[in-house]
C-alpha positions as CSV (number, residue, x, y, z in Angstrom):
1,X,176.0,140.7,199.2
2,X,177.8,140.3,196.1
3,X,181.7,139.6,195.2
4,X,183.5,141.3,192.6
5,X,185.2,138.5,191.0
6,X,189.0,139.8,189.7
7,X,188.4,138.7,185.4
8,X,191.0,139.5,182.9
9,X,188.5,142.3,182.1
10,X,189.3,144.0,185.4
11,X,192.7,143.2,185.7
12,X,193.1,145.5,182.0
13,X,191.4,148.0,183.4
14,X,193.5,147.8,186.6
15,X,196.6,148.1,184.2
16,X,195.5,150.8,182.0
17,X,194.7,152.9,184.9
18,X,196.2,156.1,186.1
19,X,198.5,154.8,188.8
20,X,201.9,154.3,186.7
21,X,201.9,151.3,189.7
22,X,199.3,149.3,188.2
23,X,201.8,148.5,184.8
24,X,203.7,146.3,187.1
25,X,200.9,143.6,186.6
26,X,201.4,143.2,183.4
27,X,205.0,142.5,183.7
28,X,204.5,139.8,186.6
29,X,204.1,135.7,185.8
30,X,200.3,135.0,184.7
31,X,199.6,132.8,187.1
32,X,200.7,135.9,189.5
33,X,198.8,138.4,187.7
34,X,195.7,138.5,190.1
35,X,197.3,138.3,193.5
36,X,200.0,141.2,192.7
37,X,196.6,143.2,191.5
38,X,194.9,142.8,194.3
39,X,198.3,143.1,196.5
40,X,198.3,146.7,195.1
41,X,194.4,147.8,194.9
42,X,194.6,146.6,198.7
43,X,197.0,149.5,199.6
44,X,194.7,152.0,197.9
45,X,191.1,151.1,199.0
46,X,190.3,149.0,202.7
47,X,187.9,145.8,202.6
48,X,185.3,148.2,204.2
49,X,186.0,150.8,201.2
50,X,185.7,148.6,198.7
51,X,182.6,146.5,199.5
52,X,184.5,143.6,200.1
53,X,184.3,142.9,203.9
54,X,183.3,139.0,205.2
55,X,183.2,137.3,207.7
56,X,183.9,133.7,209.6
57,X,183.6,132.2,212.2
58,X,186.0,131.6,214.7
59,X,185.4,127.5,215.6
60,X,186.2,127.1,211.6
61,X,188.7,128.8,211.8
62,X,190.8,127.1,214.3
63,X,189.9,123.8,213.3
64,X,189.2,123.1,209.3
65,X,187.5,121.0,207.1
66,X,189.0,118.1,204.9
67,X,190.9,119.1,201.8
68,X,190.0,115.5,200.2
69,X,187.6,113.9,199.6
70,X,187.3,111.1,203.0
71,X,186.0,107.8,202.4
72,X,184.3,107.8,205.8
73,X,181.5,109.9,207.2
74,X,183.3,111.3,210.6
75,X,186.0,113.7,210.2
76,X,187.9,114.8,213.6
77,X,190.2,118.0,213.7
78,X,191.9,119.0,217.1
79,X,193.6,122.2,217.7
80,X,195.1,122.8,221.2
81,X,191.7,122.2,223.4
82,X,189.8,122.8,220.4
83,X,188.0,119.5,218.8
84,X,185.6,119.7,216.4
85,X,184.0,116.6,214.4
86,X,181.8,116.5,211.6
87,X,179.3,113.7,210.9
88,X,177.2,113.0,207.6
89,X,175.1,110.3,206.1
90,X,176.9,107.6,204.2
91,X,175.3,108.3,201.3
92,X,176.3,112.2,201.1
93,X,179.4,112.6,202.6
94,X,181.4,114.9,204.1
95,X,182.3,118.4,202.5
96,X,186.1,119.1,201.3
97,X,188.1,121.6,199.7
98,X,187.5,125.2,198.7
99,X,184.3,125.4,197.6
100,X,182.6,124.8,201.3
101,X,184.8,127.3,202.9
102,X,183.9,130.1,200.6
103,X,180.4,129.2,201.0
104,X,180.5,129.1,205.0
105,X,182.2,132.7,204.1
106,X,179.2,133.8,202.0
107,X,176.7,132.4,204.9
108,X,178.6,133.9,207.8
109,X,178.5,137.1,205.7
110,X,174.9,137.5,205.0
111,X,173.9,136.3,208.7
112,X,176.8,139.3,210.2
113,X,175.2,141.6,207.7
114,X,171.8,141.0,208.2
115,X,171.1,139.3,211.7
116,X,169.2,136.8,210.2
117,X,168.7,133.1,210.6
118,X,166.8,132.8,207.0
119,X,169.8,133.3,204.1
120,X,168.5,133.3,200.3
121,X,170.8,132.0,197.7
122,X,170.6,133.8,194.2
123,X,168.0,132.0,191.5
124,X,170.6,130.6,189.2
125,X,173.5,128.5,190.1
126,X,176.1,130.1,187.8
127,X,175.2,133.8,189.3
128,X,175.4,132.2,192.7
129,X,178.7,130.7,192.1
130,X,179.9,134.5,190.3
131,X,178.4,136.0,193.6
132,X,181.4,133.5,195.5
133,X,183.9,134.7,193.3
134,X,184.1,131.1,191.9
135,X,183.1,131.6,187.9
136,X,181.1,133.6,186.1
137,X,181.5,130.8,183.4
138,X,181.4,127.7,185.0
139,X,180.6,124.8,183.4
140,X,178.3,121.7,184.0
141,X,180.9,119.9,185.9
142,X,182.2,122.6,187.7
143,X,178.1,123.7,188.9
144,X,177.9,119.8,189.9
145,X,180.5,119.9,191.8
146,X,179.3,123.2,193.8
147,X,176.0,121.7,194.3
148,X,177.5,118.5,195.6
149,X,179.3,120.3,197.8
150,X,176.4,122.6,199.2
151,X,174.6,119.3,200.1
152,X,177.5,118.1,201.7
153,X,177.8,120.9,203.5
154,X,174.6,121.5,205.0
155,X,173.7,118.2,205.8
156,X,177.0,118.3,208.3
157,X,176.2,118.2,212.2
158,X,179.1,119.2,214.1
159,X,180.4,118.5,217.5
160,X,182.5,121.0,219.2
161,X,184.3,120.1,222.2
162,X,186.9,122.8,224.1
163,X,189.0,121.1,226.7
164,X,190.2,123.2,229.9
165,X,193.2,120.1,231.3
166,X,194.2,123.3,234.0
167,X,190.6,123.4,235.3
168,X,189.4,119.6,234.0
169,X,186.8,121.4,232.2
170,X,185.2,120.1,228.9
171,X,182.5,121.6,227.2
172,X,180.8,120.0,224.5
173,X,178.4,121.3,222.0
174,X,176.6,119.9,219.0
175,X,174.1,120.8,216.6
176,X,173.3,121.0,212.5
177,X,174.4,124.5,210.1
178,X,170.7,124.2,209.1
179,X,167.3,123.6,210.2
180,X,165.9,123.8,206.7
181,X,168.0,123.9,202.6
182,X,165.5,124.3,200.0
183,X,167.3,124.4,196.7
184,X,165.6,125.5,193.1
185,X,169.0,126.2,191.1
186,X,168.6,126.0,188.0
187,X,171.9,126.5,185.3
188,X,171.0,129.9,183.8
189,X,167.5,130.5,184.4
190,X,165.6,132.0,186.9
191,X,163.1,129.4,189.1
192,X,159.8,130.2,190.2
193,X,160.8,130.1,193.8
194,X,163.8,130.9,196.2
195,X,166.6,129.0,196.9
196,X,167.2,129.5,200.6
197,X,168.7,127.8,203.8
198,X,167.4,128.8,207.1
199,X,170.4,128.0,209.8
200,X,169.8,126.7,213.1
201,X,170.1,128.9,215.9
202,X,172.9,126.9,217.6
203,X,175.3,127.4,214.1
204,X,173.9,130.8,213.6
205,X,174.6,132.3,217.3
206,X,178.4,130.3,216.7
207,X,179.1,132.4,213.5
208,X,177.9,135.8,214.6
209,X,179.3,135.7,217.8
210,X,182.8,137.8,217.4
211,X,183.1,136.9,213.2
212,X,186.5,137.4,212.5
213,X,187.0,140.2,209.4
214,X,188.1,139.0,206.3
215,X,188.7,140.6,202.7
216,X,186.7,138.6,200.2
217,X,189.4,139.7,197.4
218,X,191.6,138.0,199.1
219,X,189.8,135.0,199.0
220,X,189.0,135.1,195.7
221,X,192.4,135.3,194.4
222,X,193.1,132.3,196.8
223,X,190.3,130.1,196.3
224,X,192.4,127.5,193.9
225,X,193.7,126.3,197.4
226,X,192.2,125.2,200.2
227,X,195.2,125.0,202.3
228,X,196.2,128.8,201.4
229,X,192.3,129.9,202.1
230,X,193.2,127.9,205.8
231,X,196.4,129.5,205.9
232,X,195.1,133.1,205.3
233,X,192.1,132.7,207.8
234,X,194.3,131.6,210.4
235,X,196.9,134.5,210.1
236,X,194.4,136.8,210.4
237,X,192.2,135.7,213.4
238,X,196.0,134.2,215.1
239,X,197.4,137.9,214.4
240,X,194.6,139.9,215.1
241,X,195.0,139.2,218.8
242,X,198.7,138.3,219.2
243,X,201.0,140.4,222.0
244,X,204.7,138.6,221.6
245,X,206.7,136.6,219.2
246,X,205.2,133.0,218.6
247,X,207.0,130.1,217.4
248,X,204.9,127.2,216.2
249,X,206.6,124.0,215.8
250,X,206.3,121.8,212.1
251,X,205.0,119.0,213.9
252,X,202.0,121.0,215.4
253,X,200.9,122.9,212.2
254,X,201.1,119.5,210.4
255,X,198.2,118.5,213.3
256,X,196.1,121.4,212.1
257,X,196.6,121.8,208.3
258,X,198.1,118.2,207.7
259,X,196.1,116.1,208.4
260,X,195.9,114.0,205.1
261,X,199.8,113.9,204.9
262,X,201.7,110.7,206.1
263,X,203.1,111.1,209.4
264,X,206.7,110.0,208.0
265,X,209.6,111.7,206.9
266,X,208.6,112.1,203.3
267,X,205.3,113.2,204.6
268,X,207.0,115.8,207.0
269,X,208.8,117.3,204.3
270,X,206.1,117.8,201.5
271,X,203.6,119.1,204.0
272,X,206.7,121.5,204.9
273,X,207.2,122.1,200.9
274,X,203.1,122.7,200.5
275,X,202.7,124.6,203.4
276,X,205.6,127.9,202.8
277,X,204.1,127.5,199.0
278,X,201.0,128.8,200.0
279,X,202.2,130.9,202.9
280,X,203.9,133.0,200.5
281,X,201.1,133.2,198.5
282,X,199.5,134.8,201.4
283,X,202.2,136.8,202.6
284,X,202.2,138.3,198.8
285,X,198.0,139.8,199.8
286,X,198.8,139.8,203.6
287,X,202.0,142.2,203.4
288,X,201.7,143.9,207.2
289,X,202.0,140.0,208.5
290,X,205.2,139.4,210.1
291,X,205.7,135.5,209.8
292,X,208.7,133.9,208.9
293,X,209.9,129.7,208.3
294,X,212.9,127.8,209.2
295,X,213.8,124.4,209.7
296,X,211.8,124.2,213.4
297,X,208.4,126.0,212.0
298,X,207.2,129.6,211.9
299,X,207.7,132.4,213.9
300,X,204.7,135.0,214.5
301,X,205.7,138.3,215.5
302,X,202.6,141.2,216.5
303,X,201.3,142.9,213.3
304,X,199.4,145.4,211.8
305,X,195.4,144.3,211.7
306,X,194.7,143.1,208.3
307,X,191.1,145.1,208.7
308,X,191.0,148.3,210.6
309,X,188.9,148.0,212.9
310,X,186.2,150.7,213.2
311,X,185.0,152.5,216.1
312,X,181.2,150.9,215.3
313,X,182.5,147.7,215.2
């Protein structure tokens, strides 16, 4: 599978096109310019339509990984009954920020797509990273950076524990992403050999078990934040099932998405500030999500599926 990363290329193509619509891009902020265009090529062509369907996976879903770098090698999330840990050597550490979750993204993708334990990574590093929507011009310390963060990544184990307190019920699982990562990037070049990670069957049977949907433009346009890529995934697997108006308190969003902000007032009130920034960033590429903020937390009321469902699916 391969993105379609949203370049000022595309976006003047997108503006000189025959919709009179697509002239409104030009007229928004710059730093607005991509979201509105995909905003509007949304309402014209589905995820499915435009080869831009993903998947995740549920478990990461409800409970995400650090946005900062952690100076320790445990990292525990909690979510309602939901726990999940992660646990790395010392000397690698543990995955943060964007560029993790867009490649579990990729990973769940290729395994929903093709049933298949073994994924293989494109040759070269910079097409790899162009194939996750991250650059198709990234330079040497953006490519570090990814690579650090693929290591990271797959050398994680995870422990997932769900918690039943109505039926004193806890069910614990653990295992590794993969079995086997055998990397041969090279900058620009092609290597003799493959880059490929073969997943375990544990972390493979976890994301293709009931992937939630996702549109990978959406992702794309929101990949400078982690928090809004969180906020997005969440919406759309929390909305996707909802049946009557939800209100979620400050205090327990700030235990799922806030966990690196001081629990104190002025902690409260810029994970408050952070959070609606990036909600309405979402909102602007999620427009059929009924969601709104106040002083107490937000309100979810039942929506329109982001992705249609199909009647193969």
């Amino acid at each position: 599978m391969a993105y379609k990363p949203y370049d000022d290329e595309m976006l003047r193509t997108l503006i000189d096109g025959g919709d009179p619509r697509w002239g409104l891009v030009a007229k928004q902020p710059r730093s607005q310019r991509k979201r509105f265009a995909v905003a509007l090529q949304r309402e014209q062509e589905s995820a499915q339509e435009a080869g831009m369907l993903g998947y995740q996976a549920r478990i990461l879903i409800q409970c995400s990984l650090p946005y900062r770098r952690q100076l320790v090698n445990e990292w525990t999330r909690r979510n309602g009954g939901v726990t999940l840990t992660l646990w790395t050597p010392k000397d690698i550490g543990l995955p943060y920020g964007a560029y993790p979750r867009l490649l579990l993204t990729w990973v769940t993708t290729e395994a929903v797509r093709t049933q298949k334990r073994q994924v293989i990574l494109r040759d070269s590093l910079t097409r790899f990273m162009a194939d996750l929507g991250i650059s198709r011009h990234a330079d040497g310390r953006q490519m570090q950076r990814f690579k650090d963060q693929t290591r990271r990544l797959f050398n994680t184990t995870i422990t997932s524990t769900v918690t039943d307190g109505a039926h004193s019920m806890t069910h614990d699982v653990g295992f590794r992403l993969a079995s086997e990562v055998k990397l041969w990037w090279t900058p620009w070049h092609n290597a003799t050999d493959s880059s490929e990670i073969t997943l375990t069957e544990e972390f493979f049977h976890l994301i293709t078990d009931r992937p939630v949907p996702v549109d990978l433009r959406v992702l794309q346009v929101l990949k400078g934040s982690a928090l809004a890529l969180d906020i997005y995934s969440w919406l759309v697997y929390r909305l996707s099932y909802l049946k009557q108006p939800t209100t979620i308190p400050w205090e327990v969003l700030q235990v799922q998405f806030g966990n690196n902000y001081a629990q104190s007032k002025s902690g409260r009130y810029a994970f408050k500030k952070d959070f609606q920034e990036q909600l309405r960033a979402v909102l602007q590429l999620y427009s059929t999500a009924h969601v709104t903020a106040d002083s107490q937390g937000i309100t979810l009321q039942p929506s329109r599926l982001h992705i249609t469902r199909r009647s193969s699916d």
